[in-house]
C-alpha positions as CSV (number, residue, x, y, z in Angstrom):
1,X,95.0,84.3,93.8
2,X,94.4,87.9,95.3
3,X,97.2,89.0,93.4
4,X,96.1,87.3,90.2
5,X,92.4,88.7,90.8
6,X,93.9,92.5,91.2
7,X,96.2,92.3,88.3
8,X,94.0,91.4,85.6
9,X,91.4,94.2,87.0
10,X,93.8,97.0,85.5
11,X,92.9,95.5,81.5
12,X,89.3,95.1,82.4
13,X,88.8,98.4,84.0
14,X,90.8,99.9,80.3
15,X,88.8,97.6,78.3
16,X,85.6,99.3,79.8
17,X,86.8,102.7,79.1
18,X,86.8,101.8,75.6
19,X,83.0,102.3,75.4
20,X,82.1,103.8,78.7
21,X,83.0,107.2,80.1
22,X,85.5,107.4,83.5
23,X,82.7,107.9,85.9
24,X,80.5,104.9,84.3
25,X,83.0,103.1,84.8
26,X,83.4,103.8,88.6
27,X,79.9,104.0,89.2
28,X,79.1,100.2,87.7
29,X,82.3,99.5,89.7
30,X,81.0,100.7,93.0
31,X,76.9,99.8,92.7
32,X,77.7,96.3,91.7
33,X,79.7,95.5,94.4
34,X,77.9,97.2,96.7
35,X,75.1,94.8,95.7
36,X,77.0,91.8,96.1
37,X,78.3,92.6,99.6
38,X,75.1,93.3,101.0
39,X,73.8,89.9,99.9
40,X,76.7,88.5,101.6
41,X,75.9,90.5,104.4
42,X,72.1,89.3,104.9
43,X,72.7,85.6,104.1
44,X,75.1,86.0,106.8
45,X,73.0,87.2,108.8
46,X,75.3,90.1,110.3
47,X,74.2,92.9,112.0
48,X,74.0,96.3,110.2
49,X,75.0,99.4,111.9
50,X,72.6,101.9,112.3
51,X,74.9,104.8,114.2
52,X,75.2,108.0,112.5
53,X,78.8,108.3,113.4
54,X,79.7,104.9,111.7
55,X,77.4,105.5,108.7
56,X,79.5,109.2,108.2
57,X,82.9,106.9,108.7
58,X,81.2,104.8,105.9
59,X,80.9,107.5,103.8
60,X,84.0,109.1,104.7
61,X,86.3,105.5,103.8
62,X,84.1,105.4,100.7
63,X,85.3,108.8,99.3
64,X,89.1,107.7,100.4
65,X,89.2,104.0,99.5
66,X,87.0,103.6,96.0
67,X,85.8,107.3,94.8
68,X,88.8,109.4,94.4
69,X,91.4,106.4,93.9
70,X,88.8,104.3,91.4
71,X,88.2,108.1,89.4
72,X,91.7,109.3,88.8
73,X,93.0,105.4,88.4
74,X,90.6,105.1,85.9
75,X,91.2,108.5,84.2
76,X,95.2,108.0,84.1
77,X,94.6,104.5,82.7
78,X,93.3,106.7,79.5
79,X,96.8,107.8,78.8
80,X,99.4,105.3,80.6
81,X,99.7,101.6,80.2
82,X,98.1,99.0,81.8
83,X,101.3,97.5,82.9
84,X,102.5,101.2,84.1
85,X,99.3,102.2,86.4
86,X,100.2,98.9,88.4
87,X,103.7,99.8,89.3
88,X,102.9,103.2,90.6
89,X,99.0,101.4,92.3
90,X,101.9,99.5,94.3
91,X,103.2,103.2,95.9
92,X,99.9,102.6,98.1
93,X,102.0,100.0,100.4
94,X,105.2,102.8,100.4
95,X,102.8,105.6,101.5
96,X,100.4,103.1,103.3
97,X,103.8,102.9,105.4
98,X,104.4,107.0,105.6
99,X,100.7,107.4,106.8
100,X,100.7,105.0,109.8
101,X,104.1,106.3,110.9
102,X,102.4,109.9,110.6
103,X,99.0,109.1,112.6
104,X,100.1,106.0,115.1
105,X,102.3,106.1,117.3
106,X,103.2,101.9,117.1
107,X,104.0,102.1,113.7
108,X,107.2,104.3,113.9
109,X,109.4,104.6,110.8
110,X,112.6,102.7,111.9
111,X,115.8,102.6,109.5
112,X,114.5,99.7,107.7
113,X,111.2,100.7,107.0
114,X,112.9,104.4,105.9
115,X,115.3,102.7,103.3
116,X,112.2,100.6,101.9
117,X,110.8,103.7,101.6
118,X,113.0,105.5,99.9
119,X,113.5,102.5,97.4
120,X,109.8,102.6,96.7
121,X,109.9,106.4,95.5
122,X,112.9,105.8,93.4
123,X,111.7,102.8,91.7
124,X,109.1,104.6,91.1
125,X,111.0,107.6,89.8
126,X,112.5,105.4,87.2
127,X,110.1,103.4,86.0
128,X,108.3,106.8,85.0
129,X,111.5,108.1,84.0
130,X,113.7,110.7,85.6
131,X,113.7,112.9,82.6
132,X,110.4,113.2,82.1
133,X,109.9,115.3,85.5
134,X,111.4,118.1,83.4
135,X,108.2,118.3,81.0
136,X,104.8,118.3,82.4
137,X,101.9,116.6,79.9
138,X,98.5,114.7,79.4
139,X,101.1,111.7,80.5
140,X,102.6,113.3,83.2
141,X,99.2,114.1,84.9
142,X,98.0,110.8,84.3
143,X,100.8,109.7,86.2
144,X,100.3,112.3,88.7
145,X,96.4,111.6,89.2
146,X,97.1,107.4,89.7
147,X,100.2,108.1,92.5
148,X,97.7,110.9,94.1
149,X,94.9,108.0,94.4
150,X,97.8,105.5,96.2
151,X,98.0,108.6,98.8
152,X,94.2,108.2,99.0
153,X,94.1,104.8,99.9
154,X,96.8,105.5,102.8
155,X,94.3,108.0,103.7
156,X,91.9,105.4,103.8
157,X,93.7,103.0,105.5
158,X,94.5,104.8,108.5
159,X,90.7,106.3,108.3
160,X,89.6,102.7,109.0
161,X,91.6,101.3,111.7
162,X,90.6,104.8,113.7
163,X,86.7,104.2,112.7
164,X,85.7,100.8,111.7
165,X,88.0,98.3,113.2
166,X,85.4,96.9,115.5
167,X,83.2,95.8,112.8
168,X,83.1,92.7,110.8
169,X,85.1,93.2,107.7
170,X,82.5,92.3,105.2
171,X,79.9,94.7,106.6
172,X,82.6,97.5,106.4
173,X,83.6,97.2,102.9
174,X,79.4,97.1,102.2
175,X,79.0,100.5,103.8
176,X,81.9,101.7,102.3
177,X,80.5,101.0,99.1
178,X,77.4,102.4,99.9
179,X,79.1,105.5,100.6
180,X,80.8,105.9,97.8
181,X,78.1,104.7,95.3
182,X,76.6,107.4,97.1
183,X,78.9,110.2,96.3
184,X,79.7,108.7,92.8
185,X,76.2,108.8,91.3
186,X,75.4,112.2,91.5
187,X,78.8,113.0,89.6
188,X,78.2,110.7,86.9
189,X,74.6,112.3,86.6
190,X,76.0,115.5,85.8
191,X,79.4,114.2,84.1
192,X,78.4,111.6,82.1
193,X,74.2,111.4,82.2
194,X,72.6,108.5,82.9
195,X,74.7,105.5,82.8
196,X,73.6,102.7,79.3
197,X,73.2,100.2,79.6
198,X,72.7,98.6,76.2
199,X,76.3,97.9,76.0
200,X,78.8,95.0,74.2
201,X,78.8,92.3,75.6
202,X,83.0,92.2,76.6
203,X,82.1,95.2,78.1
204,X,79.4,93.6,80.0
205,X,81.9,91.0,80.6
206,X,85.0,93.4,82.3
207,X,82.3,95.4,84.5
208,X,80.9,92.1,85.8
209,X,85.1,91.2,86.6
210,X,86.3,94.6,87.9
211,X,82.8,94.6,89.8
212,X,82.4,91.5,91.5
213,X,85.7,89.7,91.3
214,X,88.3,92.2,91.6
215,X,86.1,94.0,94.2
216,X,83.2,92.7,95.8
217,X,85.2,88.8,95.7
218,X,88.8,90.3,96.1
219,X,87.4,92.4,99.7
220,X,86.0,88.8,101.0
221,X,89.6,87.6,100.2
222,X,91.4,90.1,101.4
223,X,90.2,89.6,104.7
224,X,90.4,86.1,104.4
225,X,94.1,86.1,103.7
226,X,94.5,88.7,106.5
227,X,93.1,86.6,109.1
228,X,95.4,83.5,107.8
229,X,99.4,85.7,107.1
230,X,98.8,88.8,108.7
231,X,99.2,92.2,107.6
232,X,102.9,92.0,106.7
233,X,102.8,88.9,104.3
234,X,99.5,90.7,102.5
235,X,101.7,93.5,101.4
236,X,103.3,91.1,99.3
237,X,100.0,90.5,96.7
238,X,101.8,94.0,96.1
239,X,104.9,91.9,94.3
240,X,102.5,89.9,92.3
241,X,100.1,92.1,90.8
242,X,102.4,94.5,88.2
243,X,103.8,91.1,86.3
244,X,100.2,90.1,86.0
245,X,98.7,93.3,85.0
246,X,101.7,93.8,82.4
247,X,101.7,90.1,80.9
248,X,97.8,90.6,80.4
249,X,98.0,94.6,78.6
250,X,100.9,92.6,76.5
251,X,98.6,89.9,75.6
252,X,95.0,91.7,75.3
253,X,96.1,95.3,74.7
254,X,99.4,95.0,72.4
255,X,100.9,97.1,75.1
256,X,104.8,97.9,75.6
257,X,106.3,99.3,78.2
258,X,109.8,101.1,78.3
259,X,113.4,99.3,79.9
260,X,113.2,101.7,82.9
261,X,109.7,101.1,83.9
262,X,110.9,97.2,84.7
263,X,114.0,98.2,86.0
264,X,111.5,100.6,88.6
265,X,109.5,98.1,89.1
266,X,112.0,95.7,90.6
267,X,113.4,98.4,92.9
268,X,110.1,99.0,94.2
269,X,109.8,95.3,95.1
270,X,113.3,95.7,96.9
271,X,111.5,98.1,98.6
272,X,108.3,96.3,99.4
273,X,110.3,93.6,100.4
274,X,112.3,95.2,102.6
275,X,109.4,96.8,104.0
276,X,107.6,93.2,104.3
277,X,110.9,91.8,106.5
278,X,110.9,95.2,108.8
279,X,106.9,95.2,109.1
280,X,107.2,91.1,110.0
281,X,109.9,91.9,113.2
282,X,109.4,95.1,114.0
């Protein structure tokens, strides 16, 4: 379900963006979901923080986790399929992988783990296409812009199990998007002026989806699924959410993508998988 939820948030987020500017689109992203959590919060009855030091680590994941991934994501989905921005989102478990072996000393890059790795990065290679890292376009930076947010949300990652591991999930991803509702509005202010809000109703529709499902819901799941497999079966939602992504731009956008990109993809998910079985017994 967390899979399905996530894919299907790539076509609403590009079916947004065909009325609404990139940092709209974030911003309705971020404030609506902020919203949500912070009901779930109070009917919950959960203690808020007040500590400057984990309010700053709420801003801090917010600016790492949903602004700079949710702006350039969005922005490269102007100029890259659907189908295409979910192979390269699922880079985030490959450098998710990099990171922790980086900053932690318990999550060491053993042999296994290094040849998942390296399948991820040529799956990826492919599926954009090895010759077209001998040209450099609009595409190219698209490319470049979605791959630099799945190095943000390593970022992230790691930025939360140093800073907000002792606090209940749901409150964390609330602060976090407080944070980054924060940072975001003032952009879109001077970016894109004051967000419409007369607008159609599918649009309407895919903000409500990308807002409260595929973010506000899909954090309450995430955590849910967590607690029940454990952090080495989640990172196979990874597997699940490129076929769904690319059956739905198919459907709703008439989109196409090329041989190599699903020859890429099912490298990758050698690589995921490989990374799954070395995550699970190391």
């Amino acid at each position: 379900m967390l899979g399905v939820i996530w894919g299907a948030s790539f076509v609403s987020i590009r079916i947004a963006l065909d009325t609404i500017p990139v940092m709209t689109s974030v911003f309705h992203r971020v404030f609506w979901a902020m919203l949500a959590l912070w009901f779930v919060v109070f009917f919950r009855k959960l203690p808020v923080p007040r500590s400057p030091r984990v309010w700053f680590a709420f801003g801090a994941m917010g600016l790492l986790n949903n602004a700079i991934p949710f702006s350039l994501m969005a922005w490269g989905q102007l100029y890259i399929e659907t189908g295409l921005t979910s192979i390269l989102n699922a880079m985030t478990a490959i450098f998710g992988v990099i990171t922790a072996a980086l900053f932690f000393r318990d999550e060491r890059l053993t042999r296994s783990r290094a040849v998942g790795v390296g399948l991820g990065f040529l799956g990826v290679a492919i599926a954009i296409g090895i010759r077209n890292f001998a040209s450099f376009d609009l595409q190219s930076a698209a490319q470049l812009a979605i791959i630099t947010g799945t190095i943000s949300y390593a970022l992230a990652g790691a930025w939360a199990r140093v800073t907000l591991s002792d606090l209940s999930p749901v409150v964390a991803a609330a602060g976090m998007l407080t944070g980054s509702t924060v940072l975001i509005l003032p952009v879109t202010l001077m970016v894109d002026g004051v967000p419409r809000l007369d607008l159609p109703l599918i649009t309407w529709t895919a903000i409500g989806y990308y807002a409260l499902i595929a973010t506000a819901g899909a954090y309450l799941l995430y955590y849910r699924v967590l607690a029940m497999a454990g952090a080495g079966n989640l990172m196979l939602v990874t597997l699940i959410i490129p076929p769904v992504a690319i059956a739905l731009g198919a459907v709703l956008r008439d989109e196409a993508l090329p041989p190599q990109a699903f020859l890429g993809f099912a490298i990758l998910a050698l690589g995921l998988l490989i990374l799954n079985r070395s995550g699970t017994r190391d």
